[in-house]
C-alpha positions as CSV (number, residue, x, y, z in Angstrom):
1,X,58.5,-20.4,35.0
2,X,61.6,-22.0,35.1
3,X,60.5,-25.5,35.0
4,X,58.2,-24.3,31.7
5,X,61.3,-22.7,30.0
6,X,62.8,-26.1,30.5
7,X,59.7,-28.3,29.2
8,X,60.2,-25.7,26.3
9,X,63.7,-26.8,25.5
10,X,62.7,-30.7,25.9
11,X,60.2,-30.6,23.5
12,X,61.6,-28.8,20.9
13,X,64.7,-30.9,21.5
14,X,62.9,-34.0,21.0
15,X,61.7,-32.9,17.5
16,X,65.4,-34.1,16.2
17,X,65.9,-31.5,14.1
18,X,69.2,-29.0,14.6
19,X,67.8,-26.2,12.3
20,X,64.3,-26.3,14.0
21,X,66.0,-25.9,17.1
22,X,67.8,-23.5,15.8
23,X,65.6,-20.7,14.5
24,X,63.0,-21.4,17.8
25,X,66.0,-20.0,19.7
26,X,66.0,-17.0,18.1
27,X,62.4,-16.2,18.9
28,X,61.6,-13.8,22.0
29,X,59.9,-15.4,24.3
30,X,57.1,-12.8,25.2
31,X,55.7,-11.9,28.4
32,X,54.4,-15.8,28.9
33,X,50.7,-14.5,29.6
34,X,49.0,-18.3,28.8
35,X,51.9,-20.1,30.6
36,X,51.7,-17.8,34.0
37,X,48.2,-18.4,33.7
38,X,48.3,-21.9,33.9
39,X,50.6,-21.7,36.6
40,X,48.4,-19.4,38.6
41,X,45.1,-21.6,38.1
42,X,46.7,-25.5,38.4
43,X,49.8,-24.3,40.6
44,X,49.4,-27.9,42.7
45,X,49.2,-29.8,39.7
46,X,52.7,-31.6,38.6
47,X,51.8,-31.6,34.9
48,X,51.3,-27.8,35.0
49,X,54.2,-26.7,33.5
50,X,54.1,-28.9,30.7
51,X,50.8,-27.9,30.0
52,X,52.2,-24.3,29.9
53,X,54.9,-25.2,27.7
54,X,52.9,-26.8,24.9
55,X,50.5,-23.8,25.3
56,X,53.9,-21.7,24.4
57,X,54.5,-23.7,21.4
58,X,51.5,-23.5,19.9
59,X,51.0,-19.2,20.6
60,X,54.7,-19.3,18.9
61,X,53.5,-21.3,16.2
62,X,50.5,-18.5,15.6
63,X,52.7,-15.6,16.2
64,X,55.1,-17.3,12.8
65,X,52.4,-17.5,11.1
66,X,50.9,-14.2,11.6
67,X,54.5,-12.5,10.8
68,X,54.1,-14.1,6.8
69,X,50.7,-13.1,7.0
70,X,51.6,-9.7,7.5
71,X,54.9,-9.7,6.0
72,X,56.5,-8.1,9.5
73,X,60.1,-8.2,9.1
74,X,60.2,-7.9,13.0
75,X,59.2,-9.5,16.1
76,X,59.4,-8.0,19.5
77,X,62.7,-5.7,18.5
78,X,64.2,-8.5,16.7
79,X,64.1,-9.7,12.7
80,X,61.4,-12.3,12.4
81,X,62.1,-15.8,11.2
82,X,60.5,-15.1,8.0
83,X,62.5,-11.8,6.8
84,X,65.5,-13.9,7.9
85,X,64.9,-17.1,6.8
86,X,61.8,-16.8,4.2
87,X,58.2,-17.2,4.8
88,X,58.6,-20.9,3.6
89,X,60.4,-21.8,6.8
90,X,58.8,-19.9,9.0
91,X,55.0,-21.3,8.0
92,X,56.6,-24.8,8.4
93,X,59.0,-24.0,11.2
94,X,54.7,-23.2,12.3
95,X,53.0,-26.3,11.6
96,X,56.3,-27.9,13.1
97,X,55.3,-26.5,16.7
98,X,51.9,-27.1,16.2
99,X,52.2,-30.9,15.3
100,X,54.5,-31.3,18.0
101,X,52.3,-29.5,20.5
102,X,49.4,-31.6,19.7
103,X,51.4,-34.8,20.0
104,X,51.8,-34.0,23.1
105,X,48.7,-32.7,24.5
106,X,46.8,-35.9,24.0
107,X,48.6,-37.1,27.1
108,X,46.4,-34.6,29.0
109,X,43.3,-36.7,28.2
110,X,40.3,-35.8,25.9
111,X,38.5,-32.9,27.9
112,X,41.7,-30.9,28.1
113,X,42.8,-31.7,24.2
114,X,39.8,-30.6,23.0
115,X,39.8,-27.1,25.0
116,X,43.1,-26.1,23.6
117,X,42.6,-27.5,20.1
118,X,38.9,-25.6,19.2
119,X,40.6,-22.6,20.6
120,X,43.3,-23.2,17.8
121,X,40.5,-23.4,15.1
122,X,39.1,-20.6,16.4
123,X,42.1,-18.8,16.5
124,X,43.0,-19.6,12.7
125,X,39.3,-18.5,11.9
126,X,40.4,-15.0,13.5
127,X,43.6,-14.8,11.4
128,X,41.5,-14.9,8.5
129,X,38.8,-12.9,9.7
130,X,41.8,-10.1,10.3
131,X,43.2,-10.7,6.9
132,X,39.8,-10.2,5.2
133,X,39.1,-7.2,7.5
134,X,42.3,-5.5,7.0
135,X,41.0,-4.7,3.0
136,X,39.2,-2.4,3.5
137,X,38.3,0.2,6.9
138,X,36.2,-1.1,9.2
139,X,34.1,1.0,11.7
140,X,32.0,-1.5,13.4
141,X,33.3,-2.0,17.0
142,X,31.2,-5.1,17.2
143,X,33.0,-7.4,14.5
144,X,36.3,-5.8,15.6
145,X,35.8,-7.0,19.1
146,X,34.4,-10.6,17.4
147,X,37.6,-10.9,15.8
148,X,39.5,-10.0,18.1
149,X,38.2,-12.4,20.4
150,X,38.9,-15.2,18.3
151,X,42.6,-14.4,17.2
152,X,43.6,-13.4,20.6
153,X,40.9,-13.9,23.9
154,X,40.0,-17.7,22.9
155,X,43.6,-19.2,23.4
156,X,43.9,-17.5,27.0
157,X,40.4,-18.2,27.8
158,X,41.4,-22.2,26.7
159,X,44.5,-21.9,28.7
160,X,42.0,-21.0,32.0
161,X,39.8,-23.6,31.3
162,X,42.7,-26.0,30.5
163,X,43.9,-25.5,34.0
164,X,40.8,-25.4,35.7
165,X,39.9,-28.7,35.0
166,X,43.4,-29.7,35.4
167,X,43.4,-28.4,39.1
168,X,39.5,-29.2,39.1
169,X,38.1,-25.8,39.4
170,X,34.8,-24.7,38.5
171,X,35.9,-24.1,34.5
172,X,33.0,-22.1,33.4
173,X,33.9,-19.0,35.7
174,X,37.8,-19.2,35.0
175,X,37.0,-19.6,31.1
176,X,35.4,-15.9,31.4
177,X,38.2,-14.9,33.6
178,X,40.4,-15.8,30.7
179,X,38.0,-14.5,27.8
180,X,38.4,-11.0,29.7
181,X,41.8,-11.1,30.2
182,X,42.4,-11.5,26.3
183,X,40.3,-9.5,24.9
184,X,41.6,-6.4,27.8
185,X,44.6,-7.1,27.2
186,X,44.8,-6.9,23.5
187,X,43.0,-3.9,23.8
188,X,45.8,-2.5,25.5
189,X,48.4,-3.1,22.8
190,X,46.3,-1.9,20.0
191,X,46.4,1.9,22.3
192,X,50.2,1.1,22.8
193,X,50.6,0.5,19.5
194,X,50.0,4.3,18.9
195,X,50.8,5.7,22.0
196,X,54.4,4.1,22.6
197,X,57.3,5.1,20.8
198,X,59.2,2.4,18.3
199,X,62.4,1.4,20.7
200,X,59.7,0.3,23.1
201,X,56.8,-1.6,20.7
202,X,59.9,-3.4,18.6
203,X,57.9,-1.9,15.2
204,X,57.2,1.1,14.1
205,X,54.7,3.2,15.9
206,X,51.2,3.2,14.2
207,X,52.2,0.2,12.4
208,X,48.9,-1.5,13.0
209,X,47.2,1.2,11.2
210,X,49.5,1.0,7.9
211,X,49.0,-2.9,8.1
212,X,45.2,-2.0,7.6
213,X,43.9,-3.0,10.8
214,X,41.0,-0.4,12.7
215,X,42.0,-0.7,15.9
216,X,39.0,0.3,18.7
217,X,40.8,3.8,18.9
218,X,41.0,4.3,15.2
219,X,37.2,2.8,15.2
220,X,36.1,5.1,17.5
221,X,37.5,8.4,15.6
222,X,36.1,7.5,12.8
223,X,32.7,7.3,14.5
224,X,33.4,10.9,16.0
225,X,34.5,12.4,13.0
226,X,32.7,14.8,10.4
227,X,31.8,13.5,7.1
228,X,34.9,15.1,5.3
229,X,37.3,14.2,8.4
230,X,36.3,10.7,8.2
231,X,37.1,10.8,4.4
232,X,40.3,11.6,5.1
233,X,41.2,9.4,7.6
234,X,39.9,6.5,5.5
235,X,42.3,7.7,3.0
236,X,45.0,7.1,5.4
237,X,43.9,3.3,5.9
238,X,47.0,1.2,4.7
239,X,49.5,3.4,3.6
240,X,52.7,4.4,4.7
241,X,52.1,7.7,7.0
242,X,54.2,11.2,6.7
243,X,54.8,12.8,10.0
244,X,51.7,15.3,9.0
245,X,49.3,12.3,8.7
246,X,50.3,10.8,11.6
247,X,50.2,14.1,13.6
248,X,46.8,14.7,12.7
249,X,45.2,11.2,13.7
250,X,46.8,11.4,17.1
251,X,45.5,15.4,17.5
252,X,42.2,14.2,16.2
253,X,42.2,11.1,19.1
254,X,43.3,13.8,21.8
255,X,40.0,16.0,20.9
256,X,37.5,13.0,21.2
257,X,39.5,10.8,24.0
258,X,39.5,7.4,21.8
259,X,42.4,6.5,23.4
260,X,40.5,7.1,27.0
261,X,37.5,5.5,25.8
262,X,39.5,2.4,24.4
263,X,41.0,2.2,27.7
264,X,37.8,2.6,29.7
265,X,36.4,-1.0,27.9
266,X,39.8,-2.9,28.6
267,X,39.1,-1.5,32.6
268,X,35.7,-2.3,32.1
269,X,36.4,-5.9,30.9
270,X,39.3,-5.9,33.5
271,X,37.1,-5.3,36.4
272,X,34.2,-7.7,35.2
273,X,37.3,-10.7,35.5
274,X,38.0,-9.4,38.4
275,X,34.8,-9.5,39.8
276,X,34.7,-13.0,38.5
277,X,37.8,-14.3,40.5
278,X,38.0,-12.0,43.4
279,X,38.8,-14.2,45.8
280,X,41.8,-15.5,44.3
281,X,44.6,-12.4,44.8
282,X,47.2,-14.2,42.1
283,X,44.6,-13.9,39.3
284,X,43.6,-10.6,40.4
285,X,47.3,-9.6,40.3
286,X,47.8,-10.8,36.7
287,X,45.0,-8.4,36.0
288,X,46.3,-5.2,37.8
289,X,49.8,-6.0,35.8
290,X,48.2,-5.8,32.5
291,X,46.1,-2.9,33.0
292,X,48.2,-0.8,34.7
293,X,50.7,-1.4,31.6
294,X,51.5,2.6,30.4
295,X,49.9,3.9,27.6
């Protein structure tokens, strides 16, 4: 990781401009789920790393754009770019890491260009799809778990494939690998999100919720709910929650298990990767690591 950390610094450097540089160093950095996973698949390949790094760029360039699309003032305990700088820079400071990540990616050849840039249209077609979704409530697990694939599974399942055919593995089985691993691990944040407390998540517990997105757990209450319970919960959608509100959704998830039941399809997903890649104990090991995560 150390070498990726460094390609990091290199390319951003080589953009040639001070405040650019600047305001990426005051990003967190993340857990590095795409990179690691590049390094995992293509760990022979010399290129790897750089590979990884663009890969970085361009989930930091989502994540910037994602903050001014849901005007969050903070970003993994610390004030985003846009509530300290304005949502002007950070959407360009954005298309500045995506240009310079695709400059650089053609130098991988056309096979692995194209893998990482339809994932980025895919992923854009997500954010909108959340955007739109986040109007209203939404109870159907199915077009949750459609978007949800396209903002956040297709980039790691591009970033297996990437490296497969970088390392010249059989891509179709470590694309799936990676489709799993997204969409279980998302899964698992969306029941942090309400299960861990605010010091921990960075925001504010529940936050997903009053941004307006139905999360599986929320989807699944909903579903379990009487008529005039499922009123009021809808009521909730959006808004700014008093401790009573917020106590009652999370009594109301402890009587019909949504939690457990959200967590039983990110194990379920889990397991069908792991299945996938079994014989390969450093994949399998990023999967126990993110499942195993405590909600």
């Amino acid at each position: 990781m150390q070498r990726v950390e460094s390609e990091i610094i290199r390319l951003i450097e080589e953009i040639g401009y001070g405040e650019a540089t600047r305001l990426f160093k005051t990003l967190e950095g993340g857990k590095r789920v795409r990179a690691k996973l590049i390094l995992k698949i293509a760990s022979s390949n010399e290129r790897a790393p750089l590979l990884a790094a663009i890969v970085e760029l361009i989930h930091a360039a989502s994540l910037l754009h994602d903050d001014v699309i849901d005007e969050a003032t903070t970003r993994r305990g610390v004030a985003s770019v846009n509530a300290t700088s304005g949502s002007k820079t950070a959407v360009m400071l954005g298309d500045i890491l995506y240009s310079k990540a695709y400059s650089e990616l053609v130098f991988f050849g056309a096979e692995i260009a194209k893998i990482i840039a339809n994932s980025v249209t895919l992923l854009s077609i997500g954010e909108m799809m959340d955007v739109e979704m986040s109007s209203e409530f939404n109870s159907d697990e199915d077009k949750y778990l459609s978007m949800l694939y396209l903002k956040t599974a297709t980039l790691i399942e591009a970033c297996a494939a990437a490296a497969a055919t970088l390392a010249g593995k059989d891509i179709a089985s470590h694309a799936l690998y990676g489709k799993n691993l997204g969409l279980s691990f998302q899964i698992i944040d969306d029941i942090l999100d309400i299960t861990a407390d605010a010091k921990t998540l960075g925001k504010p517990a529940m936050n997903d919720f009053r941004e307006g997105k139905c999360t599986l757990p929320y989807i699944y209450l909903h579903n379990l709910l009487s008529k005039d319970e499922q009123k009021k919960l809808v009521s909730f959608h959006a808004k700014e929650l008093n401790e009573g509100e917020s106590a009652w959704i999370l009594q109301k998830m402890k009587e019909h298990k949504t939690i457990e039941k959200s967590f039983e399809l990110a194990k379920k997903l889990s397991d069908e990767a792991k299945e996938i890649i079994k014989n390969d104990t450093q994949l399998v090991s990023i999967l126990e690591a993110m499942i195993q995560r405590s909600y």
